[in-house]
N, C-alpha and C positions, 0 to 999 in steps of 0.2 A: 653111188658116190655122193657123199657128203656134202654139202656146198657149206662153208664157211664165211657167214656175216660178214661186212667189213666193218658193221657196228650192229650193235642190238637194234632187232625191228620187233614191234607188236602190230598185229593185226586187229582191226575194229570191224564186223560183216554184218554188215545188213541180211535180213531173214526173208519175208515179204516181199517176190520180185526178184531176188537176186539169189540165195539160193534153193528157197521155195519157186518152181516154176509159177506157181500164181499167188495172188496173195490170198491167206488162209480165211479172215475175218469174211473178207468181200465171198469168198466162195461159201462161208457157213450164212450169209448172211441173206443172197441170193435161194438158198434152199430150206432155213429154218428160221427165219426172220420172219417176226409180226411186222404186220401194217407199222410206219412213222420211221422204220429204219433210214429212208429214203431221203426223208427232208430230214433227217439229221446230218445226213452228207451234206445234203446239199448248202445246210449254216457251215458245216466244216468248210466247205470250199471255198463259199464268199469269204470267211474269214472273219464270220461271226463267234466261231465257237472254237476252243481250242479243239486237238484231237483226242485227248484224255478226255473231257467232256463226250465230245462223239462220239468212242468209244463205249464209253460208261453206259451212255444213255443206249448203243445201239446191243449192247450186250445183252443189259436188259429185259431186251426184247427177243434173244433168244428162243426158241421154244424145241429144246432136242433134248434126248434123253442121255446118258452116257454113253450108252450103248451104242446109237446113234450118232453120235460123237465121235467115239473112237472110230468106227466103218465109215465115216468120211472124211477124217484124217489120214484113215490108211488107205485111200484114195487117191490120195495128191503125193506129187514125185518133187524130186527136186534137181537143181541142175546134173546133168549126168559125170560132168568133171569137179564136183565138189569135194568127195572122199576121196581120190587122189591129192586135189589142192591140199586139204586137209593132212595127209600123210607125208607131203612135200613140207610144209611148214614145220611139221612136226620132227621130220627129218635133220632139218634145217634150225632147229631149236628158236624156232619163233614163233613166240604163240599167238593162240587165235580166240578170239570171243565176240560170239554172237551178242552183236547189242541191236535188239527191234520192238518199236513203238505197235507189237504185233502180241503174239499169246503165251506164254509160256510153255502151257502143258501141251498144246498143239507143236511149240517149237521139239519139244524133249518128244513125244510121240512119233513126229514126223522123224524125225531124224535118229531115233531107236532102231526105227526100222533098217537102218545103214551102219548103224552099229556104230554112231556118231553121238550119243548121249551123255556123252564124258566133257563134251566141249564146254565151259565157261557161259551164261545165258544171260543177259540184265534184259528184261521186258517186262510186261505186265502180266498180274499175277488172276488165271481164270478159277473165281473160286464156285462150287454149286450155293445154293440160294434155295432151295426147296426143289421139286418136283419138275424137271424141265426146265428149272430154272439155272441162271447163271447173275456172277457179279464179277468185277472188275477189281482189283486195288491194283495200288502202281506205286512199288517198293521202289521204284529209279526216276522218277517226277525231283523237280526240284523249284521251288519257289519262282514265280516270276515267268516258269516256261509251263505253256499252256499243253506239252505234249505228255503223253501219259509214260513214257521213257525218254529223260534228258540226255539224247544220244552227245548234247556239245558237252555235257557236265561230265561224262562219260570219255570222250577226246579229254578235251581237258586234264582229268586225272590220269590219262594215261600218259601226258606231255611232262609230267613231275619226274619219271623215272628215267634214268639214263638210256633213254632209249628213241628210235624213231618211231611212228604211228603210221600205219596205214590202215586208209580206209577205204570196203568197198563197199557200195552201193548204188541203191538206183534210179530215186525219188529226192520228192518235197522234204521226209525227214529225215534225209544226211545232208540238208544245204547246211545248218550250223555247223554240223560237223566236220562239213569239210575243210570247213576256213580254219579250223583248229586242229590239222595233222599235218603231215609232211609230204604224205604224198596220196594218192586217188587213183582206184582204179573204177572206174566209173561204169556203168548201164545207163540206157536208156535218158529219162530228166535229168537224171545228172550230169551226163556230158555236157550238158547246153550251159547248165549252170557255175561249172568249172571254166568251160572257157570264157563265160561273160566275166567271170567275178578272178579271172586271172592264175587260179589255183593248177600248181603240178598234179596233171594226172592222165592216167591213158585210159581210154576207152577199151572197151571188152564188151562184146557181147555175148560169151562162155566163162566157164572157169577152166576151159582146156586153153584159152588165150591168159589166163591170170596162170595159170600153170609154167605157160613160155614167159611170161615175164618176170615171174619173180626170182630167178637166178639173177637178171641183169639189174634189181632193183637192190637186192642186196648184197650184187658187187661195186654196184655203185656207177655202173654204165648205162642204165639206164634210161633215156633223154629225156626230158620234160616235154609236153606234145606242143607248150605253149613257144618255150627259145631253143630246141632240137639241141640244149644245151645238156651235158650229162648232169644225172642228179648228184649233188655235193652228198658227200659218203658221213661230214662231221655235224652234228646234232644243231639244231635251229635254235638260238637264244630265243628263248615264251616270252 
């Protein structure tokens, strides 16, 4: 059975963490990373260096072949309630697109394998570079933001169309974004961030808990975790 919007929703999903079980960079980086990847996190962290930067530079430093590329992408699983969520939404005529400060061809790879490769993707783009090698561009960067996909610039143009936003994720690079959608379904850093910074959103640690929530979200019952107030069903003035 059908569930019927009480207003248009778009979804915005973080990839890295939330429906990749782990994050893809760190796990190629830990097995085919030259020497210096390490203290490039480590300026990302202090907050020396954007993650477009840290990125760039730690990609760089790659050393895998295609070959070996692919065989360890098709290694890594992703949450087990996702292609459900995914068919629920799709169901429910609300779509969904992958926005992640993470890899493109590993996003479309990993997710081939589930037969989810049709979905919508703005991340960064892994291009080869010679022999082992690899390079970075990053088509969804936007001036002023240090991250190598402007997941807020991304919220943002989604808040233009007659429609609500939802975001899920589960980290450092959905804190812009969350201040700019309607509502959050959060993991992990996120929840903490949500509730300090006041933002509607419910915690989930599956997407078989994002599966039960999303009827009551887009009937508009939904409560806010912060005032156990239901969520208003008519669109937010930006």
């Amino acid at each position: 059975m059908l569930i019927a919007p009480s207003t248009p929703w778009t979804i915005l999903c973080d990839f890295d963490g939330t429906v990749a079980v782990e994050d893809v960079i760190d796990s190629l980086l830990v097995r085919f990373g030259r020497p210096g990847w390490e203290a490039l996190e480590d300026d990302w962290r202090a907050g020396r260096i954007g993650s477009r930067e840290c990125m760039q530079g730690q990609v760089g430093l790659l050393d895998v072949s295609r070959d070996e590329l692919d065989a360890h992408l098709d290694s890594l699983g992703i949450d087990h309630g996702f292609a459900a969520f995914v068919e629920l939404a799709h169901d429910c005529r609300v779509g969904l697109r992958i926005v992640s400060d993470g890899l493109d061809y590993a996003i479309a790879r990993i997710l081939g394998r589930y037969g989810l490769d049709h979905l919508p993707v703005s991340a960064n783009s892994l291009q080869p570079a010679g022999c082992r090698q690899w390079t970075l561009q990053s088509p969804s960067s936007s001036a002023g933001c240090g991250a190598g996909t402007c997941k807020c610039a991304v919220a943002s143009r989604a808040a233009l169309v007659p429609a609500r936003t939802l975001l899920i994720g589960d980290g450092a690079s959905d804190f812009c974004a969350a201040d700019r959608v309607d509502f959050v379904f959060a993991k992990h850093r996120l929840i903490e961030h949500c509730r300090s910074a006041g933002i509607p959103y419910a915690p989930i640690a599956s997407f078989d808990e994002a599966i039960a929530l999303l009827p009551s979200l887009l009937d508009g019952s939904l409560t806010d975790t912060h005032t156990t107030l239901p969520l208003h069903t008519e669109k937010l003035p930006a």
